[in-house]
Each structure stands twice: as structure tokens, then as C-alpha cells.
C-alpha positions in Angstrom: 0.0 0.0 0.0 1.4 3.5 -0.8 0.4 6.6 0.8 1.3 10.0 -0.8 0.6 13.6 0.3 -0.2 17.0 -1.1 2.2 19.9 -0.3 0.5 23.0 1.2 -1.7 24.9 -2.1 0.2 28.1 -0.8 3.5 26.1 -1.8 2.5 24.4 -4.9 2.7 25.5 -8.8 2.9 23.4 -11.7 6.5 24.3 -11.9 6.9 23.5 -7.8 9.2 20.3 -6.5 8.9 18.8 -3.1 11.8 16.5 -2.5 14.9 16.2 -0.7 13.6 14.2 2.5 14.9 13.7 5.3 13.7 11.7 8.7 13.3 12.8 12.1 14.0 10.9 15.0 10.3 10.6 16.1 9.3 9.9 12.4 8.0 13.1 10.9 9.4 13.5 7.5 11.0 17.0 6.5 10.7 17.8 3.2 11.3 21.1 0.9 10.2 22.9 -1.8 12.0 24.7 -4.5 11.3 26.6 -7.7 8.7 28.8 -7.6 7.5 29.4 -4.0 10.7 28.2 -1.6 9.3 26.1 1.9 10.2 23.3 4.6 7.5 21.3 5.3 6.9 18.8 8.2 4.6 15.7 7.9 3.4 14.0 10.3 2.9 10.6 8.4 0.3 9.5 11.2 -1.6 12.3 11.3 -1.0 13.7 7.5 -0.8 17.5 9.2 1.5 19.1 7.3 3.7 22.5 8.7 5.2 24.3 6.7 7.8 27.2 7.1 8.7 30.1 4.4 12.2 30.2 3.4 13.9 33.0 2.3 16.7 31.0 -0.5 16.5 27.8 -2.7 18.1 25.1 -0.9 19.1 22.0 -1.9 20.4 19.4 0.6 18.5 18.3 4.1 19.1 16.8 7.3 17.2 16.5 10.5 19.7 16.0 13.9 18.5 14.1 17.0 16.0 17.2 18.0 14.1 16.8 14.9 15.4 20.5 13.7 16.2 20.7 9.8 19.4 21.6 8.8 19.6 22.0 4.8 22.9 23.2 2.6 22.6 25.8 0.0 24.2 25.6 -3.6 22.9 28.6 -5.3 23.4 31.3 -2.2 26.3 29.3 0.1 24.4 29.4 3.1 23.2 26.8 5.7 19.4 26.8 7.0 18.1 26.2 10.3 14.7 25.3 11.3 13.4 24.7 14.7 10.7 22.2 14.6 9.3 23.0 17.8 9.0 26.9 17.6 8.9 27.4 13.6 12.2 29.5 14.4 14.3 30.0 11.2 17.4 31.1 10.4 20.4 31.7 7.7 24.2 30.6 8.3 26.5 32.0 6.1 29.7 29.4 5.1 32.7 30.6 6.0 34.4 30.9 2.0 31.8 32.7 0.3 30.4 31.1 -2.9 31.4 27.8 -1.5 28.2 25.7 -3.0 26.9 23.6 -0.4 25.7 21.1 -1.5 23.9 17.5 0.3 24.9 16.7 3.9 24.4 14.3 6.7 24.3 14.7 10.4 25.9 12.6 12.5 26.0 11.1 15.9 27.3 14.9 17.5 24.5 16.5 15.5 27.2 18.1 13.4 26.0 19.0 9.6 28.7 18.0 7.2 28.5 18.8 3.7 30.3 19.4 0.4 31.4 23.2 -0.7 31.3 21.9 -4.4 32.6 25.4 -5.9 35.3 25.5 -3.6 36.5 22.3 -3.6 36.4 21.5 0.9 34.5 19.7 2.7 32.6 21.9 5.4 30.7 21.2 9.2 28.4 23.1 10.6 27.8 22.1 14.3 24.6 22.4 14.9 24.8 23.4 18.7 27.8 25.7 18.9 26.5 27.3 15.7 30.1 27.4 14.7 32.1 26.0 10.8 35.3 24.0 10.0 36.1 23.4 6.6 38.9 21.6 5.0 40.2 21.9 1.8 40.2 19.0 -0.4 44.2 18.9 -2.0 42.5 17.6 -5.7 42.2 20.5 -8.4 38.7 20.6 -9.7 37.3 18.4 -6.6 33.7 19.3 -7.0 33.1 17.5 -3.9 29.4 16.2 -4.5 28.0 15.3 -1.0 29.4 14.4 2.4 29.3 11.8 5.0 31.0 10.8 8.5 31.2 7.4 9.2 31.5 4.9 12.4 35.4 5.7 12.9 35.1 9.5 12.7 36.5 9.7 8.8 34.3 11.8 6.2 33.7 10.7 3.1 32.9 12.6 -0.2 33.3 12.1 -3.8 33.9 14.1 -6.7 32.3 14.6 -9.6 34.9 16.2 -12.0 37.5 13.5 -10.8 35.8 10.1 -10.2 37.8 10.1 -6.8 36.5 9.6 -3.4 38.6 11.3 -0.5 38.3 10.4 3.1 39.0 13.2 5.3 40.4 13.0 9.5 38.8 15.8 10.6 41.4 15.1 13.4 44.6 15.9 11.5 42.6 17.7 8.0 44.7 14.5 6.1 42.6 14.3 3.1 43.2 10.6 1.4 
């Protein structure tokens, strides 16, 4: 059996795209919007209430830490987004290297947001308490670092799309392999 949802009318066009989903911890689904009318939304799959929240720029990469907040990594604008599920709160983190592209991203077990700064070739975090960036620099001309992942053993993992190469960063050290 499938079950499928509407986004909000205020939200939807025929040109609008919902996708980019990502999983809270007590199972509400983010999910945003993009093209014509820009918007998190929050389902509750139980209930089907949807909430949704205005944003200000066109993201394009979402994660949800263990509060059920969204985090979500802007290409077009180099800016990291912040929603707080329980108050509706928003706001707008600029990246360190402007232009950087962030791209995709993954939070992990420290409810860090890591992601890829695909124009300038690092790998960035975003710690989602501290409200505070790292980035390293990925030693591969042309990188184009596509996404970003921390694993088990602390290492991050990205790949590239103008290379073909995957590089495993110690965020310990900044040893890019």
C-alpha cells in the first residue's frame, strides 16, 4: 500500500518540487520545496498534518539532527538553513568561504551538519549546537566535492564529480586521502 501527500496549495505551482527528504528521530518527514514558492514542510505521516515554514533562498540538501530541527545546505546562495521544529524558528548561516556551494549533507551522531562546498573544492561542518564552521580543503584541483558523510570511525567521506575520486577526510589531522 502506498500513501502520498499533497504539499500545502500556498506552496505548490505546476513548476513546484517537493523532495529532498529527510527523517526525524520521532518519524515526521521534512521535506522542501524549491522553484517557484521556496518552503520546509513537516509531515506527520500518522496524522498527514502538514507544517510548513517560508524560506527566504533555494536550498538543496536536508538533514534533521536528533532534535528533529532541519538543517539543509545551500548551492545557489552558500548558506546553511536552520529550522526549529518546535517553535517554527528560522534562520540563515552564512559558510565561511563565500560562494562555497553547499551542496547534500548528513548529520551525525554529534548533531554536526557535514556537507560538500562543491565550488570551492572543501569539505565543510556546521555544528549544529555551537552554531560554529570548519572546513577543509580537499588537495585535488577541480574536486567538485558532490555530498558528504561521516562514518563509524570519525572519517568523512565525499566524492567528486569532476575526478571520479573519493577522498576520506580525518577531521582530526585535515589529512585528506
Amino acid at each position: 500500500t502506498f500513501k502520498t501527500w499533497k504539499i500545502p496549495e500556498e506552496y505548490a505551482s505546476e513548476r513546484s518540487r517537493a523532495g529532498m527528504v529527510a527523517m526525524g528521530p520521532d518519524g515526521k518527514v521534512w521535506l522542501k520545496t524549491s522553484v517557484d514558492t521556496y518552503g520546509a514542510h513537516l509531515l506527520d505521516p500518522l496524522t498527514g498534518e502538514i507544517t510548513s515554514f517560508p524560506l527566504s533562498v533555494s536550498f538543496y540538501g536536508t538533514a534533521s539532527n536528533s532534535k528533529g530541527d532541519l538543517y539543509l545546505a545551500s548551492l545557489s546562495d552558500s548558506v546553511i538553513g536552520e529550522v526549529i521544529a518546535k517553535t517554527g524558528k528560522t534562520a540563515i548561516y552564512p559558510t565561511p568561504t563565500p560562494r562555497s556551494g553547499s551542496r547534500r549533507g548528513h548529520i551525525d551522531q554529534e548533531d554536526r551538519f557535514w556537507f560538500a562546498e562543491f565550488f570551492s573544492h572543501k569539505i565543510g561542518m556546521f555544528d549544529t549546537t555551537t552554531k560554529k564552521f570548519r572546513e577543509w580543503p580537499i588537495p585535488v584541483p577541480w574536486a567538485g566535492p558532490y555530498d558528504a558523510i561521516r562514518d563509524g570511525n570519525g572519517y568523512v567521506w565525499s566524492g567528486g564529480m569532476h575526478t571520479d575520486l573519493i577522498y576520506r577526510l580525518n577531521p582530526d589531522n585535515g589529512e585528506v586521502t
